[in-house]
N, C-alpha and C positions, 0 to 999 in steps of 0.2 A: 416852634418855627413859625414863622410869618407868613400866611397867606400868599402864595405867589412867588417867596422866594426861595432857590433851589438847595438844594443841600449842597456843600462842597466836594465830597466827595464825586459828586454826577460829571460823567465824562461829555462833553460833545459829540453829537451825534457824527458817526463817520460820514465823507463823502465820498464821491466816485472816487476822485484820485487818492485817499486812503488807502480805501478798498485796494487798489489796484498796487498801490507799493505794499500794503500788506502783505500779498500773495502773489506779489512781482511778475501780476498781468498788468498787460496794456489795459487802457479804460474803458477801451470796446469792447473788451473780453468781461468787464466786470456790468455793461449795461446789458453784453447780450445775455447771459447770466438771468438777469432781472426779467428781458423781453421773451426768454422761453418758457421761462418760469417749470426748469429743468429740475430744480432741487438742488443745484451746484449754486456755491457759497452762503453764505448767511443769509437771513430776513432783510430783507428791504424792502423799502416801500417807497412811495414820492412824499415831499414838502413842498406843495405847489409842481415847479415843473421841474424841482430837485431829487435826484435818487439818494436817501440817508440810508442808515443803519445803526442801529444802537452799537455799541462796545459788547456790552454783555453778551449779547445776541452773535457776534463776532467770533466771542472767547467761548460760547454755547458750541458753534457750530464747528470751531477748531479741536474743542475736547471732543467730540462728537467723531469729529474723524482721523482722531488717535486712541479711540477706544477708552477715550480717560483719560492715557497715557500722559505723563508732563513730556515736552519735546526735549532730548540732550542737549 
């Protein structure tokens, strides 16, 4: 692979309102999440004065709170 360029498989980083239809909160509820830094939802972090999150990291913290479990 070429220096610099991505692999295809690599998803886009999530944003707020992903996050938030994801887990069908409002998007206040996914930044105040971030601003407690309570442990409630996945890893985030800023991109400049943007709140991301990776997918993996996502799909990490959803098995994580089904015990594994796949959802029915």
């Amino acid at each position: 692979m070429k220096r610099g360029s991505l692999p295809s498989t690599r998803r886009p980083l999530a944003t707020t309102p992903d996050l938030a239809e994801h887990y069908g909160v409002p998007v206040k509820t996914v930044r105040y999440w971030h601003q407690t830094q309570t442990c409630v939802g996945p890893l985030m972090f800023r991109v400049g004065k943007h709140l991301r999150a990776r997918w993996d990291d996502i799909d990490a913290y959803d098995a994580n709170q089904t015990g594994g479990r796949n959802a029915a």
